[in-house]
N, C-alpha and C positions, 0 to 999 in steps of 0.2 A: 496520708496526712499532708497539708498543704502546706509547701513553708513561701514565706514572701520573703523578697530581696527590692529594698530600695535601690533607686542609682546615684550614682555622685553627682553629688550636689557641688553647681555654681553660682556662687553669691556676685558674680554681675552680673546675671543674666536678667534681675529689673531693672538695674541702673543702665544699661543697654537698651531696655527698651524705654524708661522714660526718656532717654537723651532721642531718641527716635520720634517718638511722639512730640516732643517739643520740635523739633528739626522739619518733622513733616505739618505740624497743626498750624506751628507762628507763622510761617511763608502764607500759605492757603488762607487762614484767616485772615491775612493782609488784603490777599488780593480780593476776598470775596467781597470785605465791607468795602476794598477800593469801587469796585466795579458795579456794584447794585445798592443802591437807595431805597433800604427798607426792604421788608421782606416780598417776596415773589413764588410761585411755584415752582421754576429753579431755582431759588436760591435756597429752598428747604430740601429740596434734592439731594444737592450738592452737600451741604454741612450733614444730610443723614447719612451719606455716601462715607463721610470723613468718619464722622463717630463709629461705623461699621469694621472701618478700615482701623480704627482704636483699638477696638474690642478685640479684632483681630491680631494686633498685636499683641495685647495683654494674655489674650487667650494661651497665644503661641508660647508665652513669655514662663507661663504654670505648668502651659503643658506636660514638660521633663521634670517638675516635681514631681508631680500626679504619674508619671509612669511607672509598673511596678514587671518584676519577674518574678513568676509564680510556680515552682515546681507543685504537679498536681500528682495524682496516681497513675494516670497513661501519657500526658502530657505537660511541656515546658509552655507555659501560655506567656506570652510578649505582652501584658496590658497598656497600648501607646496612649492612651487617652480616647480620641477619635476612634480607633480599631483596639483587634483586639489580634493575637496571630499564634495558633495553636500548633505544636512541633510534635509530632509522635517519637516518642522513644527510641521508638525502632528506625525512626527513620535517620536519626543519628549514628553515625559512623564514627566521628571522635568529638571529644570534648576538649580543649586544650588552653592555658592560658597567654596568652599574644601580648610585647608590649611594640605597637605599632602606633601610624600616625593615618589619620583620614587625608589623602590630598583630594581626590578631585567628586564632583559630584556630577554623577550619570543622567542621575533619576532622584527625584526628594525634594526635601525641604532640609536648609541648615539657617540655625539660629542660635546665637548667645546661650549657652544650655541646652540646646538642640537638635539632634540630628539624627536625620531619618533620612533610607533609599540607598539607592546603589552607588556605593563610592569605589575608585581605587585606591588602594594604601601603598604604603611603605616599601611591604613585602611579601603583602599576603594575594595580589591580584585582585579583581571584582570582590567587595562580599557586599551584602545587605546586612545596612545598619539601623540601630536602636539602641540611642549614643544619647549621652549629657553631655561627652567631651569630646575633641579633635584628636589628641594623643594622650599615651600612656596607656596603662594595662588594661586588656581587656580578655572578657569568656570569649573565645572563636570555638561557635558549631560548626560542626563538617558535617553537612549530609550526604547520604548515599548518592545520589543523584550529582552531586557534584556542588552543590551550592554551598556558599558559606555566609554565616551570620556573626555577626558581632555584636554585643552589649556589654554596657558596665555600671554594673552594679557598684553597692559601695566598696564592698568586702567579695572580690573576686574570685579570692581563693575558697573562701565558702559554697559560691556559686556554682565554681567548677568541681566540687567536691563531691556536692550533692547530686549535680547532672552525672555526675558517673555513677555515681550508686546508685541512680535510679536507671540510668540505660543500660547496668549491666544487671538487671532485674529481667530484660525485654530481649527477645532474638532482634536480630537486625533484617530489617528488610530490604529486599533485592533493589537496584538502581532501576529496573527495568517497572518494577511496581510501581514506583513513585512517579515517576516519566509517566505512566499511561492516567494514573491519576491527576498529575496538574495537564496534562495536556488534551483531558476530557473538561475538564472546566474552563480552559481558555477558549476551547473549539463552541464549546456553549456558549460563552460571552459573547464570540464574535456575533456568532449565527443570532443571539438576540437582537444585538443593534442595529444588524443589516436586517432581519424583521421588523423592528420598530421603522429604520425609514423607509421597508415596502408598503409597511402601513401607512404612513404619511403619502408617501408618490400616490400608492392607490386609492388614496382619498381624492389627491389631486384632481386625479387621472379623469375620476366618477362623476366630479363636480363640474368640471373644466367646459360639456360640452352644454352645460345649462349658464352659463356663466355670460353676460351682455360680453359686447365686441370692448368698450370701453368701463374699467374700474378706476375708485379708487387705490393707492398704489403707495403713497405718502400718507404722514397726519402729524399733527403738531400736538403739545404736550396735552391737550386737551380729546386727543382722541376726535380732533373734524379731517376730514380730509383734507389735506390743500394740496394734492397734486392726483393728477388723474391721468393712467394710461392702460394701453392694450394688455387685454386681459395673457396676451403669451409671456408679459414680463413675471407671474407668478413661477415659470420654468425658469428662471435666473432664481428665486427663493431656492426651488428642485436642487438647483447644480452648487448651490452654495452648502444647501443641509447634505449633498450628496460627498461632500467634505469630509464631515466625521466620520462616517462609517470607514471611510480607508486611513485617516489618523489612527483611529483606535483598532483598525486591525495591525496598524503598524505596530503599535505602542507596546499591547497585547501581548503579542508572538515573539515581540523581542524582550516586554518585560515580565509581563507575565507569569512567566515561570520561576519566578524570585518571590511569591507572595500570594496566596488568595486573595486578601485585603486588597490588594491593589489592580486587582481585576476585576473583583466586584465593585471596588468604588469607581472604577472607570467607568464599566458598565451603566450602572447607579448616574452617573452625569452624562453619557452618551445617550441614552434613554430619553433623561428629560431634556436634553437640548432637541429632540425628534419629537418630543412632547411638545415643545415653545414653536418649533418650525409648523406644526399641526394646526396649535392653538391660533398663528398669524393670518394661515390661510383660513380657517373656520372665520376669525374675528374680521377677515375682510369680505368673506362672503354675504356677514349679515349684517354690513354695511352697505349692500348694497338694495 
């Protein structure tokens, strides 16, 4: 049977982000009406750009209402909002209640009510967080493999109450299990994205020797060209998208193993940014 656990809740974390949204919108709307007379094709850009970057905040802002902990029958499931991050029983090692302090952040995002990724604390060293607040008490997981998690709920001691009765339902499995399991799915992730940009290079590669001596190479908001040079400048596009695959193997291998969700979602945007570098080179192809 499932029991859910909300998390502590912060009553400024709208008043936080309204003062934000005013601090970010009044500047920018200043300057925008200063600088363009009437509306233009950038200046609806630009103000759709802002609203997006609103939305973003406010989103960010519910976020950590909307997040729940969920004991299930084989698993502890983290519901962040955006992801979702599934803990096997066994792969816990202890349950314990912590009262520490988040100081620094590794990897994540932290917000007013917020806070997700790999922080250092107080006293507990590295853990991966899925936080409404900076300090005070919290459930610290210990898993076999050596990682640690922190969350907080409202009612802590409930929390940790129930992840014990339910991990001593389940044998514990071995540090060496879990190790060969996340470090199968990072070794996938890489080896996809460094596919996605041999697909892209090899599209390059195939096109390259049909291609005139002189292309378009620029173009203005309208999609005309207005700059035109040697078709070898498309290999400066190559060595730029040749970028990310070694970011995200960096990213990966050293963060990786702190989270599925966050390998996939790397994945997931390294993809389609090999997806955008493809899409530049097709759409100047048939410009020409």
């Amino acid at each position: 049977m499932e029991k859910v656990f909300r998390p502590s809740q912060t009553k400024s974390t709208l008043i936080w982000a309204l003062i934000l949204l005013l601090v970010i919108d009044v500047p920018v709307f200043f300057l925008l009406f200063s600088f363009f007379q009437g509306f233009s094709v950038l200046f609806v850009i630009l103000v759709a750009i802002l609203v997006l970057v609103d939305c973003l905040i406010l989103s960010l802002s519910f976020l950590g209402k909307r997040m729940r902990f969920i004991t299930q029958d084989n698993n502890f499931l983290i519901n962040f909002g955006f992801s979702k991050r599934r803990i096997p029983y066994s792969s816990i090692r202890a349950v314990k209640l912590s009262n520490t302090a988040l100081l620094f952040r590794l990897f994540g995002a932290s917000w007013p009510g917020l806070h997700w990724g790999l922080y250092t604390t107080k006293d507990l060293g590295k853990v991966w967080v899925y936080s409404t607040k900076m300090s005070g008490e919290f459930v610290l997981i210990e898993l076999v493999d050596g990682n640690k998690i922190v969350v907080s709920p409202e009612t802590p001691s409930s929390l940790y109450a129930e992840l014990n009765t339910k991990r001593n339902l389940f044998g514990t499995s071995t540090a060496v299990e879990a190790l060969v399991s996340s470090k199968r799915l990072v070794y996938m992730q890489v080896a996809s994205v460094a596919g996605a940009f041999f697909v892209f290079l090899g599209y390059l590669l195939w096109i390259y020797p049909t291609l005139p001596e002189i292309i378009p190479v620029h173009f203005d908001l309208n999609m005309v060209p207005n700059r035109w040079g040697h078709k070898s400048e498309l290999f400066l596009i190559a060595g730029i998208a040749a970028i990310f695959p070694i970011i995200n193997t960096i990213f990966v291998l050293k963060f990786g193993k702190y989270g599925k969700t966050l390998t996939i979602i790397l994945g997931i945007i390294f993809i389609l940014l090999m997806a955008l570098f493809l899409a530049i080179i097709y759409f100047t192809q048939s410009m020409i």
